[in-house]
C-alpha positions as CSV (number, residue, x, y, z in Angstrom):
1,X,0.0,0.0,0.0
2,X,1.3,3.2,-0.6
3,X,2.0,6.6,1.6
4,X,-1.7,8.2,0.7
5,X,-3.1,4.9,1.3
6,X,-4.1,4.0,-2.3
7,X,-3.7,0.6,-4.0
8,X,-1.5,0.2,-7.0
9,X,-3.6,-2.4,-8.3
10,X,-6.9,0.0,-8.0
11,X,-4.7,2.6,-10.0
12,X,-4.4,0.1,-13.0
13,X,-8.0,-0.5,-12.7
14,X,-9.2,2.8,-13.0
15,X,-6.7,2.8,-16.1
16,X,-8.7,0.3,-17.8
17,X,-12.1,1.1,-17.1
18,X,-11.0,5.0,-18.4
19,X,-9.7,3.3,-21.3
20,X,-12.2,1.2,-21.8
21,X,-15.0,3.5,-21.6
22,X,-13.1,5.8,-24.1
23,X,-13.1,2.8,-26.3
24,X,-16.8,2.3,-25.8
25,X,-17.5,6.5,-26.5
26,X,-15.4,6.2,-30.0
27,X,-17.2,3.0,-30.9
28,X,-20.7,4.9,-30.1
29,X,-19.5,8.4,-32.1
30,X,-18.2,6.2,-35.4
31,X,-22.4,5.0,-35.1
32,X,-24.0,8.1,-34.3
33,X,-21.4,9.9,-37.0
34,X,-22.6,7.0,-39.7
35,X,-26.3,7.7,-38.7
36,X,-25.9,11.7,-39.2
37,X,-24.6,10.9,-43.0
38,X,-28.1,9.5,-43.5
39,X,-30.0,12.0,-42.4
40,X,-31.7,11.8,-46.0
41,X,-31.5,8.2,-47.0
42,X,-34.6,6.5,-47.4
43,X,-35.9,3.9,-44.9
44,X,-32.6,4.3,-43.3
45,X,-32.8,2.7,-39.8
46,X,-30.5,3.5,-36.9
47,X,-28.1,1.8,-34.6
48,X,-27.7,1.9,-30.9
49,X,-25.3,-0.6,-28.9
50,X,-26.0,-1.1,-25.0
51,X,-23.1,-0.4,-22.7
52,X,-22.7,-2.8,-19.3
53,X,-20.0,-3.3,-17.3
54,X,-17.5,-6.1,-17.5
55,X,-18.1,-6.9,-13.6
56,X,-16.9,-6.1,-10.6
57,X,-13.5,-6.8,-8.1
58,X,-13.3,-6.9,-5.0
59,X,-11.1,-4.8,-3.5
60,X,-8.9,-5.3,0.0
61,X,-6.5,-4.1,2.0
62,X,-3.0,-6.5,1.2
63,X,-1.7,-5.6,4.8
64,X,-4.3,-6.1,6.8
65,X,-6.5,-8.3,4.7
66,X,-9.9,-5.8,5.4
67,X,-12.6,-5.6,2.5
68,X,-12.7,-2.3,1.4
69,X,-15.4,-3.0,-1.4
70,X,-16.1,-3.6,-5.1
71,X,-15.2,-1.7,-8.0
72,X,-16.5,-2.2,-11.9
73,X,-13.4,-3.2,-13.9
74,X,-14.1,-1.3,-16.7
75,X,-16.6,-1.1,-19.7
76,X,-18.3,-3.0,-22.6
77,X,-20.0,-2.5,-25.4
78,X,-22.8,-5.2,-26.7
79,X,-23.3,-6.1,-30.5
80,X,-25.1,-2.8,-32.5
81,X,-29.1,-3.7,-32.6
82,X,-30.9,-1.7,-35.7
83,X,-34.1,-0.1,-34.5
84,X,-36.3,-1.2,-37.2
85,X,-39.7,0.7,-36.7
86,X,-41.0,2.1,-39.8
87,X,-40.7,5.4,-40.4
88,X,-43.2,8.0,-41.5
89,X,-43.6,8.4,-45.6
90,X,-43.6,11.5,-47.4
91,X,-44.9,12.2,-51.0
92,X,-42.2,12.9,-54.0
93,X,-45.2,12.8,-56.6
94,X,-42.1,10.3,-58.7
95,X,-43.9,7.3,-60.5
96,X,-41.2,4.7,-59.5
97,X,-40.7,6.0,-55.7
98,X,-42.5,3.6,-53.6
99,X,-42.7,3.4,-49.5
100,X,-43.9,0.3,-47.4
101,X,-46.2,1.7,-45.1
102,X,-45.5,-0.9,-42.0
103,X,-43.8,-4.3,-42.1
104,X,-42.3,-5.8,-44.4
105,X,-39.1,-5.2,-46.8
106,X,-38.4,-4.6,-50.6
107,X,-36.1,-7.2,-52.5
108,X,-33.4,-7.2,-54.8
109,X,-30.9,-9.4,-56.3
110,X,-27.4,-8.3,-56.0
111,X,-24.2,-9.9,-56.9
112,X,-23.5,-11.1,-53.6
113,X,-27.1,-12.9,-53.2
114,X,-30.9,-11.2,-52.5
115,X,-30.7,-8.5,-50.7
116,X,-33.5,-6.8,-48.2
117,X,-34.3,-2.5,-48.2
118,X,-37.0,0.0,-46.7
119,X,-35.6,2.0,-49.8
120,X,-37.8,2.3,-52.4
121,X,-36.0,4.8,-54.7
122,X,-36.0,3.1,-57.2
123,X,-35.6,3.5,-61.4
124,X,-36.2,2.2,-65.2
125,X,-32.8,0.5,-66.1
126,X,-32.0,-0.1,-70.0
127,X,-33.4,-3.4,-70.5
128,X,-36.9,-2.1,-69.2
129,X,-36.4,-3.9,-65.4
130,X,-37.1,-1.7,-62.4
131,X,-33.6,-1.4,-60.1
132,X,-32.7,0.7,-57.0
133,X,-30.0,2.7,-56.7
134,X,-27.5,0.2,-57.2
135,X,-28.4,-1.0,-60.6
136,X,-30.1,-4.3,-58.8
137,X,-33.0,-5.3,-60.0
138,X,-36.3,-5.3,-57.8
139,X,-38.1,-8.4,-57.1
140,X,-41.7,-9.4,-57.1
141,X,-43.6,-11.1,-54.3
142,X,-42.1,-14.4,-56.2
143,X,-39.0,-13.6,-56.7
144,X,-39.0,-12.6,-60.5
145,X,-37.5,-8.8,-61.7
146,X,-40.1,-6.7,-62.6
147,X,-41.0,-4.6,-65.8
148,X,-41.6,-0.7,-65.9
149,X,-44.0,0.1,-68.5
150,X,-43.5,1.9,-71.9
151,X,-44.9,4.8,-69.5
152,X,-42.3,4.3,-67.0
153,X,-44.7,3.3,-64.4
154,X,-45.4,-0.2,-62.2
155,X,-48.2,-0.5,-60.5
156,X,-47.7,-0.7,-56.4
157,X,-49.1,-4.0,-57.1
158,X,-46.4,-5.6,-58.7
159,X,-43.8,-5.0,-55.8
160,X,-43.0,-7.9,-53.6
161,X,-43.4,-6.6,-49.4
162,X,-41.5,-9.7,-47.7
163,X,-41.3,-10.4,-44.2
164,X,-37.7,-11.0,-43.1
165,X,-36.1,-12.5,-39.6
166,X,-33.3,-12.2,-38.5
167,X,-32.3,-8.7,-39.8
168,X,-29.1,-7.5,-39.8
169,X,-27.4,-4.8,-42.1
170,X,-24.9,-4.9,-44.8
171,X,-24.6,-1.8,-45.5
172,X,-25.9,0.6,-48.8
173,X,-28.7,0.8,-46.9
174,X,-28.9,-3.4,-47.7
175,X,-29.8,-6.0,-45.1
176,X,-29.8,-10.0,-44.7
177,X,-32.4,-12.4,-43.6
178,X,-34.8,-15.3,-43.5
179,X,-37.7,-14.4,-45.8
180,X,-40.8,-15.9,-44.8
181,X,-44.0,-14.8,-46.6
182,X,-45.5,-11.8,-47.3
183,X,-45.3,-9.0,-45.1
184,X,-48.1,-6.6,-43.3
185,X,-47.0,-3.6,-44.9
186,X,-48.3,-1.8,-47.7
187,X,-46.6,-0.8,-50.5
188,X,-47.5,3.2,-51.8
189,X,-46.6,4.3,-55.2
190,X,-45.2,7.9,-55.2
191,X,-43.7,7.8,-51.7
192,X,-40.7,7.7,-49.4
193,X,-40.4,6.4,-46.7
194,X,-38.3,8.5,-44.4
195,X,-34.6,8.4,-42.8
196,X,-35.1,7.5,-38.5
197,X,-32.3,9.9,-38.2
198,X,-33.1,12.8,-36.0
199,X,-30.0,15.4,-36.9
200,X,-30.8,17.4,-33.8
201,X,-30.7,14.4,-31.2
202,X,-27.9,13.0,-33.0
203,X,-25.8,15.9,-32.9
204,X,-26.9,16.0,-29.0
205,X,-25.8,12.4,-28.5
206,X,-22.7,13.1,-30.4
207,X,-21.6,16.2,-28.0
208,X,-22.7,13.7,-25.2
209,X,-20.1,11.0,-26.6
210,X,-17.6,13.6,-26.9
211,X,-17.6,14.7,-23.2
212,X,-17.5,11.3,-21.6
213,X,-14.6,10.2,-23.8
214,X,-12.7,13.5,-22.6
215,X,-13.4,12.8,-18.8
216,X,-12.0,9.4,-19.5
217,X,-9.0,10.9,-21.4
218,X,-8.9,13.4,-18.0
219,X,-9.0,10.4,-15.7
220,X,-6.1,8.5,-17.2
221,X,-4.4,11.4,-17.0
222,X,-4.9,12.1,-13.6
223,X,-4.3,8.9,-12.6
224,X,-1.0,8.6,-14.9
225,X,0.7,11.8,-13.0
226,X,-0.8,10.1,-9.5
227,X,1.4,7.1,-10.5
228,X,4.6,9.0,-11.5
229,X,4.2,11.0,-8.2
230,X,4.0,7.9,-6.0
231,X,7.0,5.8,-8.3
232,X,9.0,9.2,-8.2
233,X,8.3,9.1,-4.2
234,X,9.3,5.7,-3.5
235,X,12.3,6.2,-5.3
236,X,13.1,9.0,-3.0
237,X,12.5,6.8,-0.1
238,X,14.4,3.9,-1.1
239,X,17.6,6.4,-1.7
């Protein structure tokens, strides 16, 4: 135990649950900072990871042996969980925009397999299919690519509205699942549904983020001059 009473060992441990937390705040600004770029994607759905602490230790006293108490060794982050509640749709008047109003999810064939969207901006390629953004082409409620009219129009109708578990994003605005029938939703021609970004709570959340990884960056250093003090002390006593 040292001259002020402290433990060494409790000094490392506040290192690592500073650190950690840090670690946690940079992990949770890289999200909120991905979320605040699609403020005006389409069906975009948000990200949130919950925080919990690795445990606690139990802390005591190495010359006399007396409990002193616990302390959390430091912080982790769970797995990101999309928040998939559908959004609110807004018109754009555009024959080949389309919005699910509830459940369910567009499909499209990419390279990489069928993929699953809330995005329905969607457009006339060359050969007369109807594709997203990407170039990939749309899907019915069977699975087949679907034809835009010498018009340019499809009717709302011909749109496929799947219901999909086991959701989880792969990013351009693209998710993976199980498909398993049709879903509740209902498809609108000449609608949007809207990004779940809120740019003001975001940028909130952000500043948030950005304080509690600078009081962890304060603690560490507090600690790290407590530590020099108390090496650069002993050292003094031992000459």
């Amino acid at each position: 135990m040292m001259k002020d009473g402290r433990l060494p060992g409790a000094m490392d441990t506040g290192l690592y649950i500073a650190a950690s937390g840090m670690m946690a705040q940079q992990v949770r600004q890289d999200q909120l900072a991905n979320d605040l770029s699609n403020a005006s994607t389409p069906g975009y759905k948000t990200d949130g990871s919950v925080q919990s602490s690795f445990g606690a230790m139990l802390l005591a006293n190495t010359a006399t042996g007396q409990t002193i108490g616990p302390i959390n060794t430091g912080v982790q982050l769970g797995a990101p969980v999309t928040d998939l509640t559908p959004a609110a749709l807004h018109s754009t008047g555009q024959p080949l925009d389309f919005g699910i109003a509830g459940q369910g999810f567009f499909a499209v064939r990419t390279p990489q397999g069928v993929r699953y969207t809330r995005d329905g901006q969607f457009q006339a390629a060359a050969n007369g299919q109807l594709v997203d953004g990407q170039g990939n082409a749309v899907l019915s409620q069977n699975g087949a690519p679907i034809a835009v009219s010498a018009q340019g129009t499809v009717p709302a109708s011909s749109l496929g509205v799947f219901n999909v578990t086991g959701v989880a994003k792969q990013g351009d605005n693209y998710f993976t699942g199980t498909a398993g029938g049709r879903g509740a939703g209902t498809v609108r021609q000449g609608e949007l549904e809207d990004s779940a970004v809120d740019p003001v709570n975001t940028m909130v959340h952000m500043m948030t983020a950005m304080q509690t990884y600078q009081s962890g960056e304060n603690a560490i250093q507090t600690i790290s001059s407590t530590m020099h003090e108390s090496a650069t002390s002993v050292g003094s006593l031992g000459g």
